[in-house]
C-alpha positions in Angstrom: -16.8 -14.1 10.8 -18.8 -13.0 7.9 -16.8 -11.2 5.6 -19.2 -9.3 4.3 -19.6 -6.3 6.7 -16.3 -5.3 5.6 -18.2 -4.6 2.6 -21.3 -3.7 3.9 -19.8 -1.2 6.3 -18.2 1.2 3.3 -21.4 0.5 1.1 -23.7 2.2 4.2 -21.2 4.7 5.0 -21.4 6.0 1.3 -25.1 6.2 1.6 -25.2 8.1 4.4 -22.5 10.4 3.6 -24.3 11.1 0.2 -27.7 11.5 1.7 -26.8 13.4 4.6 -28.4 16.6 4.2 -25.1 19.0 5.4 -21.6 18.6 4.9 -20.7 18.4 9.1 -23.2 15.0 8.8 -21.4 13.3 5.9 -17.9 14.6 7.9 -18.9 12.4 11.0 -21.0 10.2 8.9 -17.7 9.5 7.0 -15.2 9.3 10.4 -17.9 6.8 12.1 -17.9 4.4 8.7 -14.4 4.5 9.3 -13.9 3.9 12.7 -16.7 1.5 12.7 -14.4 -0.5 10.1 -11.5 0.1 11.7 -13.4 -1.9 14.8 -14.5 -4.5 12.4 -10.7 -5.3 11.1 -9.9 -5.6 14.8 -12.6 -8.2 15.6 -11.5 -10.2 12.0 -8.3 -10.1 13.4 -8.5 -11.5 17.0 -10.8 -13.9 15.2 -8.4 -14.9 12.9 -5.9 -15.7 15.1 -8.1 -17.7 17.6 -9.2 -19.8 14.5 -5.4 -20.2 13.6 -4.7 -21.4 17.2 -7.9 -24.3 17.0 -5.9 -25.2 13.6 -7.3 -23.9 10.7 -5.3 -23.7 8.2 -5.1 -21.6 4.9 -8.0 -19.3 3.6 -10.7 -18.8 6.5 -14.3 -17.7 6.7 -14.9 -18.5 3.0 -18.4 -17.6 1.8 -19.2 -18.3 -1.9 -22.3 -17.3 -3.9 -22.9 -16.9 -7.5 -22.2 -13.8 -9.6 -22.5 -15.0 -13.1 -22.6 -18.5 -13.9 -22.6 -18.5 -17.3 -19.2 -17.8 -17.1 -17.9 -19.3 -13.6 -17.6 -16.0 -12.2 -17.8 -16.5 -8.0 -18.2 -13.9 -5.2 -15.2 -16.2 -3.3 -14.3 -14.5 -0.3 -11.5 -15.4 2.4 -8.9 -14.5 4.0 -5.3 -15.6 5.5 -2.8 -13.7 7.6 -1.6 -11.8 4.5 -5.3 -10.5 3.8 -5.7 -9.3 7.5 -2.5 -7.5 7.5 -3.7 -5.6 4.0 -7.4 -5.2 6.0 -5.5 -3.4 9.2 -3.4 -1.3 7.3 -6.5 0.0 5.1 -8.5 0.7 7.9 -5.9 2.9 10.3 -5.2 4.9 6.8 -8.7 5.5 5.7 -9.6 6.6 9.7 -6.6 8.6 9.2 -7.6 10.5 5.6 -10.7 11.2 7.0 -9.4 12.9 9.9 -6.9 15.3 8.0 -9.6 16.5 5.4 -11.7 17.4 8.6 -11.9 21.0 7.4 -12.0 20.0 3.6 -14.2 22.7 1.9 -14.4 21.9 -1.9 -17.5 19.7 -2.2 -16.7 17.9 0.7 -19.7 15.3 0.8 -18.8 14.1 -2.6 -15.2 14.5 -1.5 -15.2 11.9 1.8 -17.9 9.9 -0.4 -14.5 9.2 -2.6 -12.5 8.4 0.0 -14.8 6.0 1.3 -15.5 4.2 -2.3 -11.9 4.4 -2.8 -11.7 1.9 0.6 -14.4 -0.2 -0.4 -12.7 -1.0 -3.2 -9.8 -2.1 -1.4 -11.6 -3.9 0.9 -12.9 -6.2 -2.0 -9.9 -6.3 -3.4 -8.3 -8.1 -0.5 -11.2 -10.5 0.6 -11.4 -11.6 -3.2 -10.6 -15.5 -3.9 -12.4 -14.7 -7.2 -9.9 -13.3 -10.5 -13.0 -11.2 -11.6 -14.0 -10.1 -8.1 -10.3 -9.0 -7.4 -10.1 -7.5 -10.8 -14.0 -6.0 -10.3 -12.7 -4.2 -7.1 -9.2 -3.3 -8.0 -10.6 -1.1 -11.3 -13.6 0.5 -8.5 -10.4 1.6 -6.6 -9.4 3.5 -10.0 -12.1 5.6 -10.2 -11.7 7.8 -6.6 -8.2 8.2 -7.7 -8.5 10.3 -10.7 -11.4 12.1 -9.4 -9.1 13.1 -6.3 -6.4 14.1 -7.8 -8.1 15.9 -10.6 -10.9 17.9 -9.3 -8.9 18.4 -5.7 -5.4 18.4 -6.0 -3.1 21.2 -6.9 -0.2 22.1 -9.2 -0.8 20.4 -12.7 -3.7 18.0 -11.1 -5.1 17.4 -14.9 -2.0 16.4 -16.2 -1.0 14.0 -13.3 -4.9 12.5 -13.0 -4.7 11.8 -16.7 -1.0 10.0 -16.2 -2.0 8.1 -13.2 -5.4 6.7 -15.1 -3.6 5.9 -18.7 -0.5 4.2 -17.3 -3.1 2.1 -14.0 -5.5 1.4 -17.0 -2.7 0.1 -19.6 -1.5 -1.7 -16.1 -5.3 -3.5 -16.0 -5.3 -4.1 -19.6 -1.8 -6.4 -19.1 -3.9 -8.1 -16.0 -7.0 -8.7 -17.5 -5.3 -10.4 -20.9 -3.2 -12.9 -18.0 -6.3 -13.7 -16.5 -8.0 -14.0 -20.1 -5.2 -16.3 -21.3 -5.3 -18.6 -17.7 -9.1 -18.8 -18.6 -8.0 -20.8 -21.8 -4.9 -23.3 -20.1 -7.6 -24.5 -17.7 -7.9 -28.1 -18.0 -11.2 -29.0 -19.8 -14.3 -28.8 -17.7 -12.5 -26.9 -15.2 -13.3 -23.4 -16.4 -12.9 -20.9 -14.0 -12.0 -17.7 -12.1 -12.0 -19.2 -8.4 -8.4 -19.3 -7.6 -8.8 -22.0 -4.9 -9.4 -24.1 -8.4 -7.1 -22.8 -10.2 -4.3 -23.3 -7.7 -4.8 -27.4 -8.5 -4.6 -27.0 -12.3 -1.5 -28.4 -13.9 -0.4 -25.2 -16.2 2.4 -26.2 -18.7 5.4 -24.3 -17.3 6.0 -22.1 -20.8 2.5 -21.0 -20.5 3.0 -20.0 -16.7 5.8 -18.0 -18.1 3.9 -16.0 -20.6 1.1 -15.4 -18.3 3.0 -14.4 -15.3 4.7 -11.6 -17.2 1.3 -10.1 -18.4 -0.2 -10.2 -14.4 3.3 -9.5 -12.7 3.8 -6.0 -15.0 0.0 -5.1 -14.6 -0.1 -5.1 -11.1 3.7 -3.9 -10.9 2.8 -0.7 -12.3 0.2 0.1 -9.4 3.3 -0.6 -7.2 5.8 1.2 -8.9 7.6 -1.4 -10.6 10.6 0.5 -12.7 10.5 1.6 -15.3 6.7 1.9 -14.7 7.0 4.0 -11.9 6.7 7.8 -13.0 2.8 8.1 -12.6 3.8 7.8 -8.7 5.6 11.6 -8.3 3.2 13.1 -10.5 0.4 11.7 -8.8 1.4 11.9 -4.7 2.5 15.4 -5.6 -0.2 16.6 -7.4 -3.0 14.9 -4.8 -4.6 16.0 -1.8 -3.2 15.4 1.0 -5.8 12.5 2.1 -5.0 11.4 -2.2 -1.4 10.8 -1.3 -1.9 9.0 1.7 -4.5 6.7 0.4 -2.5 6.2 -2.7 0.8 5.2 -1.1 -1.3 3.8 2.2 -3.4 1.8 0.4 -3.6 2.2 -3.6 0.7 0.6 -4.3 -0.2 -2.2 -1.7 -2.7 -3.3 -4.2 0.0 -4.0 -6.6 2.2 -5.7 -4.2 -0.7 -8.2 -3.0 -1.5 -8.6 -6.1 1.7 -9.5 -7.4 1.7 -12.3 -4.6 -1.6 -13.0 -4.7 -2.5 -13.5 -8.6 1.0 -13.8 -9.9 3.8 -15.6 -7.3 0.8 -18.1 -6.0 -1.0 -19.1 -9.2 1.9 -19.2 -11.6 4.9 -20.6 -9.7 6.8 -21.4 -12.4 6.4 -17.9 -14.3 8.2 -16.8 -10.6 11.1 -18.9 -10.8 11.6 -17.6 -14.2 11.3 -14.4 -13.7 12.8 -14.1 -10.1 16.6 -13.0 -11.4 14.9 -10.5 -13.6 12.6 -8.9 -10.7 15.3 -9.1 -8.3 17.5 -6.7 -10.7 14.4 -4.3 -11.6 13.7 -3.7 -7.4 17.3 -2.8 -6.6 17.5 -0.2 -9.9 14.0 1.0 -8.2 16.2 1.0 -4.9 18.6 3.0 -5.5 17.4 5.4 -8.4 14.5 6.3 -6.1 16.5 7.2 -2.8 19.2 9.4 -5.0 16.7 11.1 -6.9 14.8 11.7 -3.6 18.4 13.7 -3.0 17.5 16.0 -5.7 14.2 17.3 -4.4 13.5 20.4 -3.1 9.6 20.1 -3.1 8.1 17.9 0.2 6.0 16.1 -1.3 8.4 14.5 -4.1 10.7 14.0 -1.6 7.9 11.6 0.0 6.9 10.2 -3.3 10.2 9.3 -4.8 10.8 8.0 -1.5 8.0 5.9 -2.0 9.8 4.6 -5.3 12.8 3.2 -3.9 10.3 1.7 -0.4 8.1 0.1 -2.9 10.8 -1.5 -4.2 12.2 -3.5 -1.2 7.9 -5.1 -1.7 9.6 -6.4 -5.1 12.9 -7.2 -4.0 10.8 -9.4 -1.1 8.8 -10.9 -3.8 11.6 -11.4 -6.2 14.3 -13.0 -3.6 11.2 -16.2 -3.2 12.1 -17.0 0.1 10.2 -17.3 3.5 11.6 -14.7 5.2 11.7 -12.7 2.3 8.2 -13.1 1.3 7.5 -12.4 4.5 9.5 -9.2 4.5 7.7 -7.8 1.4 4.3 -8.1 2.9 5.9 -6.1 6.4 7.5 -3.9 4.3 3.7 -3.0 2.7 2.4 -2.5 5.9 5.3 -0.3 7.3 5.4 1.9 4.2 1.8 2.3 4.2 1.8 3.4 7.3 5.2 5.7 7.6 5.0 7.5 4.3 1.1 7.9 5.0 1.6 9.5 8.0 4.7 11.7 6.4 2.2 13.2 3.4 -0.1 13.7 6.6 2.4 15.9 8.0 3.0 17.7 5.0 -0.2 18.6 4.6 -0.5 19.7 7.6 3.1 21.9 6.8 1.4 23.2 3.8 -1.8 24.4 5.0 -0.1 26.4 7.2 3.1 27.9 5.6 1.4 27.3 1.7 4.6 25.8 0.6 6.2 22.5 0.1 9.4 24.1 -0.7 12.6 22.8 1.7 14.5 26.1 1.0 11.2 28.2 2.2 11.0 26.5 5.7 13.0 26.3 8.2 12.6 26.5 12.4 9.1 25.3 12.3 9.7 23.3 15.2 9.3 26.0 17.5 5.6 27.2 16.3 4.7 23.6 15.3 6.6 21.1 17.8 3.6 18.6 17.8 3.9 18.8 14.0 7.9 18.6 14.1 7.8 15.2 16.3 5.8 13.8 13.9 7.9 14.2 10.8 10.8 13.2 13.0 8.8 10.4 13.4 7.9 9.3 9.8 11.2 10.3 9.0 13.0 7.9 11.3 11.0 5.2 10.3 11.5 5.7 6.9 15.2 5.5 7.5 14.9 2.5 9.0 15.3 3.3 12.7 15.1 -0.1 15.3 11.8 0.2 17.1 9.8 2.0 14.4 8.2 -0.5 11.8 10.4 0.3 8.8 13.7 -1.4 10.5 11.5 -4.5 10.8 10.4 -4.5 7.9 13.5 -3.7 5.6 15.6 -6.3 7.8 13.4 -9.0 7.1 14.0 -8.5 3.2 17.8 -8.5 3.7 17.6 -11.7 5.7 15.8 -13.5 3.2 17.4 -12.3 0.4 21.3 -13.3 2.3 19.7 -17.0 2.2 20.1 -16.9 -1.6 23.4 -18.1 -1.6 24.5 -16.6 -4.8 26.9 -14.1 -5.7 23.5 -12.3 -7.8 21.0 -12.2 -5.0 23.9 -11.2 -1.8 25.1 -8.6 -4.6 21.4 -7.4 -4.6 21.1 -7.6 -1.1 24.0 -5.5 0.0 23.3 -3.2 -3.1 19.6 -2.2 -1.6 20.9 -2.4 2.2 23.6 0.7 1.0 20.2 2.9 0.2 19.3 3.1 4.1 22.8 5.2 3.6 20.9 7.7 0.9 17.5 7.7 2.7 19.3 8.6 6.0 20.8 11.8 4.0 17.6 12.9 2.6 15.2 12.2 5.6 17.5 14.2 8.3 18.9 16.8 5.2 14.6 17.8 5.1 13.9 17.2 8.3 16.5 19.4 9.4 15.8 22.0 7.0 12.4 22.5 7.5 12.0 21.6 11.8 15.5 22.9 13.0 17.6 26.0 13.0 16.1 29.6 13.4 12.5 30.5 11.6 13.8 31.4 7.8 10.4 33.5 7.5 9.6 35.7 10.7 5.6 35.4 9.7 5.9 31.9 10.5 6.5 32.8 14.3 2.8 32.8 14.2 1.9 29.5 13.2 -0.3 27.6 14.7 0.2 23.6 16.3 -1.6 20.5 14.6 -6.0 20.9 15.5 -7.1 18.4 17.5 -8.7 15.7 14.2 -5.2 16.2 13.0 -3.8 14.6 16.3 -6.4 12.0 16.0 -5.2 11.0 12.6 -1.2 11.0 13.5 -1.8 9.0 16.7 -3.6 6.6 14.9 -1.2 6.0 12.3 1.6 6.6 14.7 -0.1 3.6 16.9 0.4 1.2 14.0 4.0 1.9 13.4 4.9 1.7 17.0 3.0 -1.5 17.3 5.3 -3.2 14.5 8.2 -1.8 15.4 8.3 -2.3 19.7 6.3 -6.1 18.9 6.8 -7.0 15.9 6.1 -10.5 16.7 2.4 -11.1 16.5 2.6 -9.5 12.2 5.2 -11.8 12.0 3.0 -14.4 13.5 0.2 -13.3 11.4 1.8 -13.5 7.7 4.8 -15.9 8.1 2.7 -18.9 7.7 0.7 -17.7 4.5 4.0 -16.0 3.0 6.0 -19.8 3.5 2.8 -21.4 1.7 3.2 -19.3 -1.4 6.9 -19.9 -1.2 6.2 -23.8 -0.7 4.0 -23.5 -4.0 7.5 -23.1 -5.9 8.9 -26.6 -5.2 12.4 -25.5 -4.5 14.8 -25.9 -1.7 14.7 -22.0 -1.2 15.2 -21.6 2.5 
């Protein structure tokens, strides 16, 4: 398959919804990019797997052409199971954003024209075997972000766009020095920013230390590594509600790939010496996010320091450098993309209609608003970590892979982060149950109306993906268990 549609599609679909002469064109101009993507990422994916069955083996459908050769810099693209999984999840959350900001009235043309540049940029990101391509596409991602949040969000929008683009910006800074500073251990005449070259170089182990710190921060940051992490509540609260979907859907996965991707593969010795220290970082993040999520009275924070302590079972994954482990993190990116997506979705959709985010405001909307209510039920169960929705799969594989570190450390860690299902449990049903059940707390909201019909388009979408890992959860597995035990194989251990 040629990889380039997946960029070609976003790049046409930004066009149009910038030339389109109204803004009902570049609405459906915008949904059709999306859906026609969202096709694409299906067709790469039954490919993908029909290419893995005739044996292929590690990246597939590479394509290479020159950028800049003066300084070795590649557009390498390719992808394995990992890159698919990233690909699928992109797509059902960008159909998704589109379809909640149906009715979006604030410049809405240059409005979905963000959204769709902020997915192009992740698409690039993911099909990227190139350091500057993946760098190139990860900074184009930064540029919808702060323009989302700071010309449509809400509350202190300027102050929370400014945070979010200092602390992602210092984040690229630390990632572009590591990738600066592998440019100079390459052996001599082997210059470059192809990672399928620089996988083969022979990197003293001190200097893998060094660099892995710089790339494993950078992109640790964009996934809410602690004590990095506080641009995330400022930013999903203070975001649209397509914002703080694409930003924990799609924007904190970038991190997490990346931290697997540029960091764990390249530099396996920088991982084994950081591993302990990663592990300890992810169960802080663990457990400070789900009891500050206690604390919240405001929806949306509840969501995003939610997202915190989620994010950190991605690192704990990463950090633990085992299969099933590995494996795990990569799930657990897909399953929170999709859960806590779909939970801002419904918050939105809360907050358009009551104009609060406020728990102690709310309260019987399940009666006006049951489509609505059995979708925060929903989310809310999967975040919990309820078997059958995708967050149970997800957060089990972590804890299996991190039990087959038989030390007293990493099973410590393990049952440490497995007592926060404990905590999220409280929080998810204390909100749910405040806002859905019980008699209506404000008699006006008798009149409320149910979700419109593009906001049933975007939950069932989203709601389809998490059903889909969490009933089968087989064929993900399937998809990134062989990639995930090839980075792990990098590391030259006996890690199970």
């Amino acid at each position: 398959m040629n990889l380039t549609i997946l960029l070609a599609i976003p790049v046409l679909t930004l066009l149009a919804v910038l030339l389109l002469p109204g803004a009902r064109q570049a609405r459906w101009a915008a949904l059709a990019g999306a859906a026609v993507q969202l096709a694409a990422s299906l067709v790469l994916l039954l490919r993908f797997r029909a290419a893995r069955a005739d044996g292929g083996k590690g990246f597939l459908f590479q394509m290479q052409h020159d950028w800049y050769p003066d300084w070795n810099i590649g557009f390498h693209l390719g992808v394995d199971g990992i890159s698919v999984a990233m690909i699928l999840l992109t797509t059902l959350v960008v159909v998704a954003g589109v379809l909640v900001s149906w009715e979006e009235a604030r410049m809405p043309k240059t409005f979905f024209a963000m959204l769709t540049l902020l997915g192009l940029g992740a698409y690039g990101f993911f099909v990227s075997l190139d350091l500057f391509a993946m760098f190139f596409f990860l900074e184009l991602a930064v540029v919808p972000k702060y323009l989302l949040i700071a010309l449509w969000g809400s509350g202190r929008k300027e102050y929370s766009a400014n945070k979010l683009a200092i602390m992602l910006m210092g984040a690229s800074v630390a990632i572009l020095m590591g990738i600066i500073a592998l440019m100079f251990s390459a052996p001599d005449g082997q210059w470059t920013f192809d990672m399928l070259r620089i996988v083969e170089w022979d990197v003293p182990a001190d200097t893998q230390v060094t660099i892995f710190g710089l790339i494993f921060i950078g992109f640790g940051v964009f996934t809410a590594l602690f004590p990095f992490h506080t641009w995330v509540p400022d930013g999903h609260s203070s975001a649209p509600t397509a914002g703080s979907m694409f930003l924990a859907g799609i924007s904190m996965k970038l991190g997490g790939y990346g931290c697997l991707r540029a960091a764990v593969w390249l530099l396996p010795e920088g991982a084994l010496a950081y591993g302990d220290a990663i592990v300890g970082l992810s169960v802080i993040a663990i457990l400070y996010g789900a009891f500050v999520t206690l604390m919240q009275t405001d929806l949306k924070y509840i969501n995003a320091y939610s997202s915190v302590s989620h994010c950190g079972f991605v690192l704990l994954g990463i950090g633990m450098l085992t299969k099933a482990a590995v494996a795990g993190a990569v799930l657990q990116m897909v399953s929170h993309g999709l859960m806590t997506a779909l939970f801002f979705a419904v918050i939105g959709m809360v907050y358009v209609r009551t104009h609060t985010r406020q728990v102690a405001e709310m309260g019987g909307l399940m009666k006006p608003m049951p489509f609505i209510a059995v979708l925060m039920f929903l989310a809310g169960l999967s975040s919990l970590g309820l078997p059958g929705l995708s967050g149970f799969v997800a957060e089990m594989s972590v804890f299996v892979g991190g039990w087959e570190r038989d030390t007293a450390f990493h099973r410590s860690a393990t049952v440490l982060a497995a007592m926060s299902i404990v905590v999220t449990a409280v929080y998810v049903l204390r909100a749910i149950g405040a806002t859905m059940m019980g008699p209506l707390r404000d008699q006006a909201h008798a009149a409320l109306t149910d979700a419109a019909w593009y906001e049933k388009a975007a939950a069932l979408v989203l709601t389809a993906g998490i059903l889909a890992m969490g009933l089968a959860p087989g064929w993900l597995n399937d998809l990134v268990g062989p990639d995930a035990a090839a980075i792990v194989t990098r590391l030259g251990t006996s890690t199970p």
